[in-house]
C-alpha positions as CSV (number, residue, x, y, z in Angstrom):
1,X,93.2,130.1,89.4
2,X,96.9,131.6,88.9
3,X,98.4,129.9,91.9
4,X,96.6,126.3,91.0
5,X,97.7,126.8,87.0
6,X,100.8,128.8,87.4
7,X,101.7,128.3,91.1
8,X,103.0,131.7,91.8
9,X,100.9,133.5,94.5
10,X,102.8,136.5,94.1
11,X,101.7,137.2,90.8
12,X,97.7,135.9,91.7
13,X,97.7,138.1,94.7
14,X,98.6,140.4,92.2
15,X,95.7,139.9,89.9
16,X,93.6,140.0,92.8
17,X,94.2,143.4,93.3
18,X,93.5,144.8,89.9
19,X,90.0,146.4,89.6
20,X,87.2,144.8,88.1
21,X,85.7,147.8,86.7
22,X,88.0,148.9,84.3
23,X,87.2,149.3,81.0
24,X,88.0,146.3,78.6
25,X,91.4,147.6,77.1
26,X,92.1,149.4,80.3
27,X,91.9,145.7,82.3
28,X,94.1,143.8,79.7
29,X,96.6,146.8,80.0
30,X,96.7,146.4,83.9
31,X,96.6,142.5,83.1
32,X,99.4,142.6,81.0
33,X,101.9,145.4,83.0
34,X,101.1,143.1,86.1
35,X,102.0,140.0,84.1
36,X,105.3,141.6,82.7
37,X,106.5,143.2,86.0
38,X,106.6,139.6,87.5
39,X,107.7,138.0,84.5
40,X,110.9,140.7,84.8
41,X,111.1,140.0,88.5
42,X,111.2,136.4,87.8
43,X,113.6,136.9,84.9
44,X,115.7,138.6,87.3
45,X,116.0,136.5,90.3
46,X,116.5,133.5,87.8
47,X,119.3,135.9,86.5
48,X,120.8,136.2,90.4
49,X,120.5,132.7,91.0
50,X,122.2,131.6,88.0
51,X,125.0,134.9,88.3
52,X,125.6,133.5,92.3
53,X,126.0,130.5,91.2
54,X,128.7,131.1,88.5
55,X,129.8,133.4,90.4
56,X,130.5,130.7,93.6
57,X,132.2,128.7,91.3
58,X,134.3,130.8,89.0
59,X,135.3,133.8,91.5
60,X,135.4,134.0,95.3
61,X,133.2,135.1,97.6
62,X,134.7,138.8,98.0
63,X,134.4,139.5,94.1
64,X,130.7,139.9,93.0
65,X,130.6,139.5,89.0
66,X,128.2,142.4,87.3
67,X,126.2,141.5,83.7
68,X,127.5,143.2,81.2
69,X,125.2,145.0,78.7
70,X,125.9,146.9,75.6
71,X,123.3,149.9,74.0
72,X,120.6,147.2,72.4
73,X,120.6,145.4,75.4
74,X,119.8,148.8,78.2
75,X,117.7,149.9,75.7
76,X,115.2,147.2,76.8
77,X,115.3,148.1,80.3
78,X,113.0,151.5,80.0
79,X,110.9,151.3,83.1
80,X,107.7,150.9,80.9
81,X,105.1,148.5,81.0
82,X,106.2,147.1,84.0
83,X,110.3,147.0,83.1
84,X,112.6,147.7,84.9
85,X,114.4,151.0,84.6
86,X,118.5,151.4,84.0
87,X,120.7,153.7,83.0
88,X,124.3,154.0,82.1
89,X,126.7,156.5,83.4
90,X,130.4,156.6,83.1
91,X,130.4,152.8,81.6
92,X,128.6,151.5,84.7
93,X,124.7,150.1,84.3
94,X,122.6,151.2,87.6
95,X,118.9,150.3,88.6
96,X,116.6,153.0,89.0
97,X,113.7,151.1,89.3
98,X,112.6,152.3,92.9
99,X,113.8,155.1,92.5
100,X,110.6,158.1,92.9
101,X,112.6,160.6,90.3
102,X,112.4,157.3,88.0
103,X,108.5,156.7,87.7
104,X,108.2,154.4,84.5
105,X,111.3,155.3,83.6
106,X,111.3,159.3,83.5
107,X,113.1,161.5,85.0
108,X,111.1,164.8,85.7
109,X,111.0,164.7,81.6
110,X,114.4,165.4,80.8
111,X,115.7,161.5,80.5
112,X,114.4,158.3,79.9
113,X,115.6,154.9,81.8
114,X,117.4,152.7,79.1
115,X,119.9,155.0,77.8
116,X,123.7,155.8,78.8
117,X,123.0,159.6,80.3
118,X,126.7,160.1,80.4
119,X,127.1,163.0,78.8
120,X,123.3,164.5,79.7
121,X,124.8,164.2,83.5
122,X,127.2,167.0,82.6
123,X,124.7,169.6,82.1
124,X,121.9,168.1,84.8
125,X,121.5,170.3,88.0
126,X,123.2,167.6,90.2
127,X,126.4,165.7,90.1
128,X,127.9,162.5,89.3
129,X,127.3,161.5,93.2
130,X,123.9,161.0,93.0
131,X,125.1,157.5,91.7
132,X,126.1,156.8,94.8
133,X,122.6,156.1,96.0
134,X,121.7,153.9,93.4
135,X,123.0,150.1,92.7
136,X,124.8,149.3,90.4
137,X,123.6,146.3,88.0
138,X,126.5,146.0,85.4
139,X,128.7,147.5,83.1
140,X,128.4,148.9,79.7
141,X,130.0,147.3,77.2
């Protein structure tokens, strides 16, 4: 019924895969954060397509233009119910969505995805390289 309404298979294989014997609430909730997760995802690559494009047109090839976002705008970017999860660090926005020490947007409950962790970096048990793992989004602005 998705694919014929909405005509995303993605998000009906999806559905597809959500139990059936969940408990009322519990089904709308798994409804919902599968709804929202593509929803984002969608958001996202419409946000690429449209970035690429400017971006082929205003800049060359070589320079790759990053969103900018200021602390209202991370803030919605928690990594709960089904959204994705940033952080800033030293003015630069990174995606930490994949990331397994990032599930729903905690980090082994000492941060929370959709925050500038700037200054909670300086007293974490790693460095500022872990950042190098991770890809960055945008800048904070």
């Amino acid at each position: 019924m998705v694919q014929d309404v909405l005509g995303d298979s993605e998000l009906a294989q999806r559905i597809d895969t959500i139990k059936t014997d969940l408990a009322d609430q519990d089904l709308r909730n798994e409804l919902l954060k599968t709804v929202l997760t593509r929803y984002t995802e969608l958001q996202m690559l419409s946000f690429d397509a449209s970035k690429q494009k400017n971006s082929e047109i205003n800049t060359s090839a070589s320079e790759v233009e990053l969103k900018k976002f200021n602390l209202e705008e991370l803030k919605q970017f928690n990594g709960q119910t089904g959204k994705p999860a940033y952080l800033a660090f030293e003015g630069k926005v990174y995606d930490v969505t994949d990331s397994s020490s990032w599930q729903g947007g905690d980090h082994k409950g000492a941060h929370q995805a959709g925050k500038d962790l700037t200054e909670a970096i300086k007293i974490a048990p790693h460095n500022k390289e872990v950042f190098s793992k991770v890809k960055q989004i945008g800048n904070l602005v």
